[in-house]
C-alpha positions as CSV (number, residue, x, y, z in Angstrom):
1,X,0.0,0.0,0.0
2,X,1.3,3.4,-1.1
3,X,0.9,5.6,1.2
4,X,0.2,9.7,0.0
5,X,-0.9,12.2,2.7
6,X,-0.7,15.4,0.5
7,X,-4.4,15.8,0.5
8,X,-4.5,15.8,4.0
9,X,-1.6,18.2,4.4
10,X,-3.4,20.5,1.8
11,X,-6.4,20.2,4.1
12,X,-4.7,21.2,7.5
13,X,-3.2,24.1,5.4
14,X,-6.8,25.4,5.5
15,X,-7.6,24.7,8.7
16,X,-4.3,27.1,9.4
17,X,-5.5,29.7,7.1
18,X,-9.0,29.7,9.3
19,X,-7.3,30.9,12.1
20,X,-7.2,28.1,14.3
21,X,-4.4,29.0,16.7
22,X,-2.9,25.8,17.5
23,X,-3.1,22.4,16.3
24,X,-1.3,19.3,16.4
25,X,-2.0,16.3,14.3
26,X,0.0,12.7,14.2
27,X,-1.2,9.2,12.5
28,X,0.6,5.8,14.0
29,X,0.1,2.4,11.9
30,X,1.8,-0.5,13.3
31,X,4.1,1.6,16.2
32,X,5.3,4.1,13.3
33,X,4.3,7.7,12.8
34,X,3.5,7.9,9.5
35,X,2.2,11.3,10.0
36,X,2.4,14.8,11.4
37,X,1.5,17.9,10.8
38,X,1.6,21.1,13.3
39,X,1.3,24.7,13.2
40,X,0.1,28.0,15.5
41,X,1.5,28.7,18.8
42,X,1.3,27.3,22.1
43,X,1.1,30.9,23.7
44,X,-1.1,33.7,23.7
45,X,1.8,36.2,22.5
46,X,2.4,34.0,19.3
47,X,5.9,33.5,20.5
48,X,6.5,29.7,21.0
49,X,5.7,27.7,17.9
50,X,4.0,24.7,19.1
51,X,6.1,21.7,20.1
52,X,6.3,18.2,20.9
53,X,6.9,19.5,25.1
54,X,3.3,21.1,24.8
55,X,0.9,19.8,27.5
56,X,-3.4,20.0,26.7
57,X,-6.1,19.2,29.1
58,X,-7.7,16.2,27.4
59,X,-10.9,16.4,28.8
60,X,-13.3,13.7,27.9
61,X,-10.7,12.3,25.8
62,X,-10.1,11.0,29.5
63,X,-12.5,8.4,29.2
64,X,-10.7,6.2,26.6
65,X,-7.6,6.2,29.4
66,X,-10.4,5.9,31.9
67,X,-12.5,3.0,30.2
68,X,-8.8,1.2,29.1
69,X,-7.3,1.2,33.0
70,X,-11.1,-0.3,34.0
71,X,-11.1,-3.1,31.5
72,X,-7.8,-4.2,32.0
73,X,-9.4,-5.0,35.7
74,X,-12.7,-7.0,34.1
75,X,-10.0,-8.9,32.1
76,X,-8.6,-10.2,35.1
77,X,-11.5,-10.9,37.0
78,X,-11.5,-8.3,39.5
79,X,-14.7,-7.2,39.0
80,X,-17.5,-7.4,36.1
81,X,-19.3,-5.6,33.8
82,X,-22.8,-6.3,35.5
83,X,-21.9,-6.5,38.9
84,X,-23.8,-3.6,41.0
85,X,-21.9,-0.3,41.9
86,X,-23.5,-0.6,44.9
87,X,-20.8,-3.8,45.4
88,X,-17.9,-0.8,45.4
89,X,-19.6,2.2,46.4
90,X,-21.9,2.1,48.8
91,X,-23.2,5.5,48.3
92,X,-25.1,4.1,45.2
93,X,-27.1,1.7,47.5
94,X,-29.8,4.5,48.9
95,X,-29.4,6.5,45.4
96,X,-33.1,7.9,44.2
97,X,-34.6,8.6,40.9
98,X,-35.9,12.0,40.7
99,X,-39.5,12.6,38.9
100,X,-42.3,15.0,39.0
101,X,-44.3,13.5,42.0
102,X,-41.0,13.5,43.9
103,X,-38.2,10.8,44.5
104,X,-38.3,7.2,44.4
105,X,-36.0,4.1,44.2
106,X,-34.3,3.0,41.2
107,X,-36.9,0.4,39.0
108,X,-33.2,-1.2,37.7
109,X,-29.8,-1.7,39.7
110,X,-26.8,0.7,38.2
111,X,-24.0,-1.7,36.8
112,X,-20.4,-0.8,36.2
113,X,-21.9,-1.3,32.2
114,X,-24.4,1.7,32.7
115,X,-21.7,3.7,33.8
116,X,-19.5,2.9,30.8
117,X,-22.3,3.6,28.5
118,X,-23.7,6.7,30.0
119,X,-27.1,4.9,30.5
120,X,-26.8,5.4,34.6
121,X,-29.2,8.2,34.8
122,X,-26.5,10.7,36.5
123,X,-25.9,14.2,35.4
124,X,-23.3,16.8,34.4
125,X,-24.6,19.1,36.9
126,X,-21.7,21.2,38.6
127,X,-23.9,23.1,41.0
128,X,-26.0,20.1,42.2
129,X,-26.2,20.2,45.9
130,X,-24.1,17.9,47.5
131,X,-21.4,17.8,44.7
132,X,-21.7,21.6,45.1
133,X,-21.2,21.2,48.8
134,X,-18.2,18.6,48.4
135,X,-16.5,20.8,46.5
136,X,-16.3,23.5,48.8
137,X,-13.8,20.9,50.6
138,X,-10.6,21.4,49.2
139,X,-9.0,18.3,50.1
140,X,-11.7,16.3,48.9
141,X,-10.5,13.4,47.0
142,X,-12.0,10.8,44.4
143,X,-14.5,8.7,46.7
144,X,-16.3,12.2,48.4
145,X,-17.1,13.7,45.3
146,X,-18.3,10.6,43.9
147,X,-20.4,9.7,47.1
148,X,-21.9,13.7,46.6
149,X,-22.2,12.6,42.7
150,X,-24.2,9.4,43.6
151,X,-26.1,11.5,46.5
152,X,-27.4,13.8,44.0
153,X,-29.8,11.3,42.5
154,X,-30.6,10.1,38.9
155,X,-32.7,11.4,36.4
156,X,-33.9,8.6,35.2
157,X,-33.9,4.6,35.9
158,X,-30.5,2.7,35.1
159,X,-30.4,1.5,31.3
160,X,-33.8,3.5,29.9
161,X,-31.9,5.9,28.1
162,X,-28.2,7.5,27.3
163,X,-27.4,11.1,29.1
164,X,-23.7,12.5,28.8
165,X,-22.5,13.3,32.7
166,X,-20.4,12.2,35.5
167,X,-20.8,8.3,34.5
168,X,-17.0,7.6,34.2
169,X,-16.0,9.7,37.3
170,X,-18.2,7.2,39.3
171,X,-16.3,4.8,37.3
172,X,-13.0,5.8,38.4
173,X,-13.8,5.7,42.1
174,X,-15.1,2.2,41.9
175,X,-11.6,1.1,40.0
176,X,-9.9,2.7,43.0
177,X,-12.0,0.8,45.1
178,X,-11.2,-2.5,43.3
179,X,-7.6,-1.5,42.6
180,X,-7.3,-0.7,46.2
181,X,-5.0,2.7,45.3
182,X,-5.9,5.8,44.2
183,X,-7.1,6.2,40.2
184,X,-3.8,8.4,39.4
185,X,-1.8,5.5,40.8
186,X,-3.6,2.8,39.6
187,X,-3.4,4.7,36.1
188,X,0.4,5.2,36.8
189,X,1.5,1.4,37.3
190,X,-1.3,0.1,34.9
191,X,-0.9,2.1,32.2
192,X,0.9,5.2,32.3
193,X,4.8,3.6,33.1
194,X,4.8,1.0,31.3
195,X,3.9,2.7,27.8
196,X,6.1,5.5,28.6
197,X,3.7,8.2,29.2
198,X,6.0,10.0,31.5
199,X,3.9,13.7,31.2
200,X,0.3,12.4,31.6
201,X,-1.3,13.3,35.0
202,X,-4.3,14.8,36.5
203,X,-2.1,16.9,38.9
204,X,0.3,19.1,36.9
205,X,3.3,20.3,38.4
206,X,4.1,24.3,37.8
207,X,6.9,23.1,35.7
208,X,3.7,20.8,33.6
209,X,1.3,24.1,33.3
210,X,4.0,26.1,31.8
211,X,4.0,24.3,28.9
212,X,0.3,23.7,29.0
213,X,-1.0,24.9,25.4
214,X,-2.7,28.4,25.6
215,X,-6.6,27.6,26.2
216,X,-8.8,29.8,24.3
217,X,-12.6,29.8,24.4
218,X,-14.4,30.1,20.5
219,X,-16.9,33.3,20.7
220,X,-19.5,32.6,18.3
221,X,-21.1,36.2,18.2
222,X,-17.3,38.0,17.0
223,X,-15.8,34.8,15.7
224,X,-12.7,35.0,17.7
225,X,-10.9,32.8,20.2
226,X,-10.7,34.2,23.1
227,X,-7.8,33.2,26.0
228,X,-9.1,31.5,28.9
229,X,-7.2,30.4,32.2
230,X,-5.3,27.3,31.8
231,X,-7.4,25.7,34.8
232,X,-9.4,22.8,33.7
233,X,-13.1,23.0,35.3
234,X,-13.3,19.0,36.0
235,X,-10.6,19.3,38.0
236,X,-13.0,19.9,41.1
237,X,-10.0,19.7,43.9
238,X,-6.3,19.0,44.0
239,X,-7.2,15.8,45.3
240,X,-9.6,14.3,43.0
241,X,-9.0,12.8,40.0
242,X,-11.3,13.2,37.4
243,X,-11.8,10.0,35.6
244,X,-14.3,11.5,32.6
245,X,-12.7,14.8,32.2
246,X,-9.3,15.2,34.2
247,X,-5.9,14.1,32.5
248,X,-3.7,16.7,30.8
249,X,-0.9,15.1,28.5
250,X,1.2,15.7,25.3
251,X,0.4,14.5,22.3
252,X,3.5,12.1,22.3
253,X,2.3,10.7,25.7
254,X,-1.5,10.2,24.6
255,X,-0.6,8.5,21.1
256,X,1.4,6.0,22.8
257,X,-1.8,4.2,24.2
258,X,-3.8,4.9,21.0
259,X,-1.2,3.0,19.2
260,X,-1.0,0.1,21.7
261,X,-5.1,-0.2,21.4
262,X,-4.4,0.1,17.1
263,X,-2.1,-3.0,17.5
264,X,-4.6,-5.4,18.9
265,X,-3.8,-4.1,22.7
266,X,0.3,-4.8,22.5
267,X,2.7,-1.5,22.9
268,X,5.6,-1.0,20.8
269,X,7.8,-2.2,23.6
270,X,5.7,-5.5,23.9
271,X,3.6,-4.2,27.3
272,X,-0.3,-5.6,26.6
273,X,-3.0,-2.7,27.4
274,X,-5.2,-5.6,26.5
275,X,-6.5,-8.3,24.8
276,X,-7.9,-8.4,21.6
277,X,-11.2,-9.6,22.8
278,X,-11.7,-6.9,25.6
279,X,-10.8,-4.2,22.7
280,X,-13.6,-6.1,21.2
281,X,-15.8,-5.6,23.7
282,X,-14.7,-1.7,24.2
283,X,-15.7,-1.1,20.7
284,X,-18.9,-3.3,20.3
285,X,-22.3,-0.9,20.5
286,X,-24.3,-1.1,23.8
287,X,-26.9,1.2,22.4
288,X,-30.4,-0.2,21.4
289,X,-33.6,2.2,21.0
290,X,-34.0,5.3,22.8
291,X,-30.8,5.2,24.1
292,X,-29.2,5.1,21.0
293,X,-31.5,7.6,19.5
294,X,-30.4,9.9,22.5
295,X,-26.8,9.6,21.6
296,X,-26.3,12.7,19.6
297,X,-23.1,11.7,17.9
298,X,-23.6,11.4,13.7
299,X,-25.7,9.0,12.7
300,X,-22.6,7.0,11.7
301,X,-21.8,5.9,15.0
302,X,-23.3,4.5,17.9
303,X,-21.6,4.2,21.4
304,X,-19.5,1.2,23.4
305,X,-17.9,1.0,26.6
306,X,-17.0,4.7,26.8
307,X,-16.1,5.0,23.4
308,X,-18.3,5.9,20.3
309,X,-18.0,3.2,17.6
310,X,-18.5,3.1,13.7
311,X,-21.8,1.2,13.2
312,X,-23.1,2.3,9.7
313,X,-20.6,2.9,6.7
314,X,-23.8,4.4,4.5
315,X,-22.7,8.1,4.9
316,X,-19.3,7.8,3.5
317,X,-17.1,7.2,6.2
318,X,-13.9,5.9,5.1
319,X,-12.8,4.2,8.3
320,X,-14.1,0.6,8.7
321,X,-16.8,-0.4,11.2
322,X,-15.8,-1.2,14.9
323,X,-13.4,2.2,14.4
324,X,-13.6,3.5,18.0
325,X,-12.3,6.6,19.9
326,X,-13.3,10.1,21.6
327,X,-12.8,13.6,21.9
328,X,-12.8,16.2,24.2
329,X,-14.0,19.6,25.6
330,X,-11.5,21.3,24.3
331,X,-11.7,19.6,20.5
332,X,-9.1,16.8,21.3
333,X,-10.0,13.6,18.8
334,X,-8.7,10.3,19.3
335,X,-9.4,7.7,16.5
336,X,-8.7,3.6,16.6
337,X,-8.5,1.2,13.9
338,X,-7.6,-2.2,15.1
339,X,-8.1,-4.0,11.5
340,X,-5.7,-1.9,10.2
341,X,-3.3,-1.0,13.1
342,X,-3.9,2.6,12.6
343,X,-4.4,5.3,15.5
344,X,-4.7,9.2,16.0
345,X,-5.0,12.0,17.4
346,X,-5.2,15.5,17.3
347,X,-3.6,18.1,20.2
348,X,-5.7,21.2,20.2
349,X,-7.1,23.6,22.9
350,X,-9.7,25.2,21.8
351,X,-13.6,25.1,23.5
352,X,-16.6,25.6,22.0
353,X,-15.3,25.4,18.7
354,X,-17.7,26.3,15.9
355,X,-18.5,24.9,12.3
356,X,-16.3,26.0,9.5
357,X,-13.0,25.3,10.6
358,X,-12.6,21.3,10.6
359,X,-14.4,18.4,11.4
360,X,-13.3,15.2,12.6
361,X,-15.1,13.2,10.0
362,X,-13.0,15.3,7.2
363,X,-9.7,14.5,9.1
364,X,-11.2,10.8,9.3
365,X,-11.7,10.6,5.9
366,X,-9.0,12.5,4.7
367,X,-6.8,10.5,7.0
368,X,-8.0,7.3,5.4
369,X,-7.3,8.5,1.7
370,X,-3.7,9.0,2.7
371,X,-3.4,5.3,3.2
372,X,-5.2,4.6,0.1
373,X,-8.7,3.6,1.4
């Protein structure tokens, strides 16, 4: 296969001439960068051209590292997909569905598998009472802001439909629970040593948030990009970590697990993430019905175990199905192919980003043409 990635080049050109102010962009197959391409600055002044020693706030792209260090526990047995949270957190025991005539108990139990697929009836709600409460706490850590999470009720019954929110921060305390260690360390022994991702934390030192890519904030109304503070808003205390929303990295850390997932779950060094059939499992759909119909994601895709996943090739998606990944608040993308050993993803620091720059289906596709697809 021949590979030719000048389309793709041509089209980050015009993502540069758009006015996007940083951007970082690498493609692995089979352990080897095949690809890069970078331009803008990683400060507000324009002085410091952006570099491989840049850190970004991944946001929800989190929840592939999240949903990865989790698995690797259901592949050994140390817990399951159906067991009850309740069996880990006892705060989800008394938990209450909220509805118009009041509060009342759950019809369903909440499974570790509702909170990989969103389907847990929990929220995104910052100022809910007792997480708002919690956070007032400042050495809170991961298991009291997920008991105030789980105090704060459901929406609706666990598994009756699919709701973006705090699903995989609940998922994080239960892995420290299983794990017995907190989630940064499990994530640093499991995961984050072994494939070399020596930058990737959820606690950045001063040193780390120096080089943290300028965050800027997309105003829709003047069409500019406006700075924002390099804080990240998941981030709730220095003590918690953030399973759904809370890593920051460099694009050379991040790739490194993307690639090991491409490759059937094996790192370049040899170090298995996983097995084949778990990667399976990650990127198999879990959404039927409404919940499906409530994942707003294109049409193209549905949604696994905290991942969405390439379920209908009809629209002209060049990536094959069972192509898996996430993004994040901030417009981070993470793509992976494990038929074809291929991985991505693309550094950038931008919220609220609006149409007419990019899309991720154009990079997909464009991405995909480079390889001869």
């Amino acid at each position: 296969m021949t590979m030719d990635f000048k389309a793709l080049s041509d089209y980050i050109d015009g993502v540069e001439k758009r006015g996007i102010p940083a951007f970082d962009y690498v493609v692995y197959q089979n352990h080897q960068q095949v690809f890069r391409k970078s331009f803008g600055f990683s400060d507000a002044k324009k002085t410091k051209p952006v570099s491989t020693t840049d850190l970004n706030w991944l946001y929800s792209a989190t929840k592939v590292v999240t949903s990865t260090g989790a698995m690797r526990l259901i592949e050994q047995g140390k817990m399951g997909l159906d067991d009850p949270v309740e069996k880990y957190l006892p705060a989800a025991k008394n938990i209450k569905v909220h509805t118009e005539n009041g509060c009342r108990p759950p019809k369903t139990v909440m499974t570790l598998r509702h909170l990989f697929t969103m389907t847990a009836g929990l929220t995104y709600d910052f100022n809910s009472p007792h997480l708002k409460e919690a956070r007032q706490d400042k050495n809170a850590g991961t298991q009291k802001i997920v008991e105030a999470i789980l105090k704060d009720g459901l929406q609706f019954d666990p598994g009756a439909n699919f709701n973006y929110s705090f699903c995989h921060d609940v998922l994080a305390a239960v892995v420290e629970k299983v794990a017995d260690k907190p989630f940064h360390s499990y994530l640093q022994d499991a995961l984050f040593t072994p494939l070399g991702m020596s930058e990737t934390t959820f606690h950045p030192t001063p040193a780390q948030q120096k080089r943290l890519t300028q965050q800027y904030n997309y105003n829709a109304q003047t069409k500019h990009f406006d700075c924002m503070e390099q804080t990240n808003c998941y981030r709730f205390t220095d003590h918690y970590d953030s399973g759904g929303a809370g890593l920051c990295a460099p694009v050379d850390d991040y790739i490194k697990l993307v690639d090991a997932l491409s490759c059937d779950g094996v790192s370049k060094d040899g170090y298995r993430v996983l097995k084949r059939e778990s990667i399976d499992q990650m990127r198999e759909n879990q959404l039927k019905g409404v919940c499906l119909q409530s994942f707003w994601k294109q049409p193209e895709y549905g949604y696994g175990l905290g991942v969405r996943t390439l379920i209908d090739k009809s629209h002209g998606a060049k990536s094959p199905i069972g192509e898996f990944g996430w993004d994040g608040a901030a417009s981070a993308y993470t793509l992976v192919d494990v038929e074809n050993h291929i991985s991505v993803f693309l550094g950038i620091h931008i919220k609220s980003l609006g149409p007419g720059y990019f899309t991720q289906e154009e990079l997909r596709d464009y991405t995909y043409e480079g390889f001869g697809f």
